[in-house]
C-alpha positions in Angstrom: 44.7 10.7 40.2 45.9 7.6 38.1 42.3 6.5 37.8 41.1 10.1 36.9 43.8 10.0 34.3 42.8 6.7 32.9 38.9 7.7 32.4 40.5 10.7 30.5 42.5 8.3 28.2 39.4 6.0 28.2 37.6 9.4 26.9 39.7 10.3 23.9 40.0 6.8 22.6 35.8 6.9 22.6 35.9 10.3 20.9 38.6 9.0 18.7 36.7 6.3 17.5 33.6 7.9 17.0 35.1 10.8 14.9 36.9 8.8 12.6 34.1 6.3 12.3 34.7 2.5 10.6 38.3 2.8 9.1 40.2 4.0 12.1 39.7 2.4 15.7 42.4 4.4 18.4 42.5 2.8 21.8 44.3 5.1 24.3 47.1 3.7 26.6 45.9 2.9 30.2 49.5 4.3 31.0 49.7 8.2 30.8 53.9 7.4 30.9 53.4 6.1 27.5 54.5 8.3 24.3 52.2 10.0 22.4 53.7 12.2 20.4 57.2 12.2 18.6 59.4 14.2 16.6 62.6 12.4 15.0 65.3 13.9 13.0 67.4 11.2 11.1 70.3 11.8 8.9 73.0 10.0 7.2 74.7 12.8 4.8 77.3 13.8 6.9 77.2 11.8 10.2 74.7 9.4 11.4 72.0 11.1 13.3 68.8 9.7 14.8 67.2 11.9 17.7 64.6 13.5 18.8 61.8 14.4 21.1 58.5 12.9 22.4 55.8 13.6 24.4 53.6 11.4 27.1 50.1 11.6 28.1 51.4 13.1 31.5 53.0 16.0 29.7 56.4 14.8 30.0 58.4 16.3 26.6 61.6 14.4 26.5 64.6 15.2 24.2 66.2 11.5 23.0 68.8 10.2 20.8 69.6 6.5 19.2 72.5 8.1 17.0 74.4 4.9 18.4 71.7 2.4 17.9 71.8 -0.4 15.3 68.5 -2.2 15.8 66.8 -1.8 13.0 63.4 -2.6 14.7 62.9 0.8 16.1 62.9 2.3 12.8 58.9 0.7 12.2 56.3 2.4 12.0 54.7 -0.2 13.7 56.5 -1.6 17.4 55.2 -3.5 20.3 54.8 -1.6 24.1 58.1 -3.2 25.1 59.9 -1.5 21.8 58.3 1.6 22.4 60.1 1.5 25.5 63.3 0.6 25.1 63.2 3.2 22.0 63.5 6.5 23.9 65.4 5.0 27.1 69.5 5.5 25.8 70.0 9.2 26.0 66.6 10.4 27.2 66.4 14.1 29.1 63.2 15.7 30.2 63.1 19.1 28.8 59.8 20.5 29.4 56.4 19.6 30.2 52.9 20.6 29.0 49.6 20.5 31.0 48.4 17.3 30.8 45.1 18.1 30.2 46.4 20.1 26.8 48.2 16.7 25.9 45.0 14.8 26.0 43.1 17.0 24.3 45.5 17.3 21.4 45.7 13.6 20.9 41.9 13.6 20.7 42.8 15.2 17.6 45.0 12.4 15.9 41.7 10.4 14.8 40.8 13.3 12.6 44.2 14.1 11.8 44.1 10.4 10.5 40.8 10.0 8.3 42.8 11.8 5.3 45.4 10.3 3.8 49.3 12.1 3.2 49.6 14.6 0.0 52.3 13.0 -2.7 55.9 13.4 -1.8 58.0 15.9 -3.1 61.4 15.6 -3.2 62.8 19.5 -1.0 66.5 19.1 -0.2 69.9 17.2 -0.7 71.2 16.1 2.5 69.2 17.7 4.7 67.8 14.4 6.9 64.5 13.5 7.3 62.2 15.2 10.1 59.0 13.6 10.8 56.2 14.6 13.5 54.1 11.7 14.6 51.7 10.4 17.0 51.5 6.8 18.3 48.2 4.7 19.0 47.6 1.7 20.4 45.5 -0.9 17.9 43.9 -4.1 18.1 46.8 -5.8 17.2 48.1 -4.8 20.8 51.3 -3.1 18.8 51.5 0.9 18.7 51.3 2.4 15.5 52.8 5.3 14.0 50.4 8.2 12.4 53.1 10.5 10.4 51.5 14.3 10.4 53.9 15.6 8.7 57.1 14.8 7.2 59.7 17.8 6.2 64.0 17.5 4.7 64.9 15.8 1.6 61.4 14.3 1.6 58.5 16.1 2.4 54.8 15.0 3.0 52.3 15.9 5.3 48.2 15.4 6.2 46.6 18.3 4.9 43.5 18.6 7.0 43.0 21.3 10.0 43.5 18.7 12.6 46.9 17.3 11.3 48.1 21.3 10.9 47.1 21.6 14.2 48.9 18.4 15.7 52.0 19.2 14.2 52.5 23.1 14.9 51.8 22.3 18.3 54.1 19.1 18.6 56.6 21.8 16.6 56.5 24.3 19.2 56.7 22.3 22.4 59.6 20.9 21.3 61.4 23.6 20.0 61.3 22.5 16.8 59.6 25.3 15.1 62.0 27.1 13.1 60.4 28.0 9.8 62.2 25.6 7.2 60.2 26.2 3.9 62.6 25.8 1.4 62.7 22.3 2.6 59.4 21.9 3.4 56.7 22.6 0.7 54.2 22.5 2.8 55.1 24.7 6.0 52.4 27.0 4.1 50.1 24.8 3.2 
């Protein structure tokens, strides 16, 4: 089944790469264990607050928090395996899964998602924290890097193709966090 799972992984980075052509080059993790997805609410208005949710190639979603974390490393958008890792492991609860099969073929949708860039930021709320959906891929560089989809609180942004919409509505729901938020996100309609 590992090996099966593997081909699969081996199959969306090729699709990945072919769809978004020269400028973006996804390789897909040998390890389905790894995250691919993440949501991450962090605040400081009130209360530090730095938790969230993320979701691994086997179909694993996982609720986290780092409220108590000082490392300032895990805050890149850009970390190696090993800080990946040790990222979600302090507080980390499995709270659902989805087919692993849907997972896969969702993140075959991040190099699309990718090839346009994020729409100006607009300022939407005081003290309301910063919510961001994500996926991470695996470069070159060996390091995994961040692909923000859509970014919603006191600072909104988001990709504005189909692919992206689709990424992060799903990513939204199997996580729970899918309450509608417009007046902090401007582009919730979009």
């Amino acid at each position: 089944m590992t090996r099966v799972r593997s081909m699969l992984f081996a199959a969306v980075a090729l699709a990945m790469v072919v769809a978004c052509g020269k400028n973006l080059t996804f390789t897909a993790p040998d390890d389905p264990l790894v995250p691919l997805f993440e949501v991450e609410t962090q605040s400081t208005a009130f209360f530090p607050y730095w938790a969230g949710f993320y979701v691994d190639g086997e179909g694993h979603v996982y609720r986290w928090n780092r409220t108590d974390a000082s490392d300032p490393a895990f805050h890149s958008d850009v970390l190696t395996p090993e800080q990946l890792a040790a990222k979600y492991l302090p507080g980390k609860t499995l709270v659902g899964t989805v087919a692993s099969s849907e997972v896969l073929q969702r993140y075959g949708l991040v190099g699309p998602a990718a090839s346009d860039g994020l729409a100006s930021r607009k300022h939407s709320c005081a003290d309301a924290g910063i919510q961001t959906f994500s996926a991470w891929v695996l470069q070159g560089d060996g390091n995994y890097h961040r692909i923000l989809l859509h970014q919603r609180g006191d600072e909104a942004t988001a990709r504005r193709n189909a692919a992206a919409r689709t990424l992060w509505t799903w990513l939204a729901e199997v996580t729970g966090e899918n309450e509608p938020t417009e007046f902090c996100d401007p582009y919730y309609k979009d």
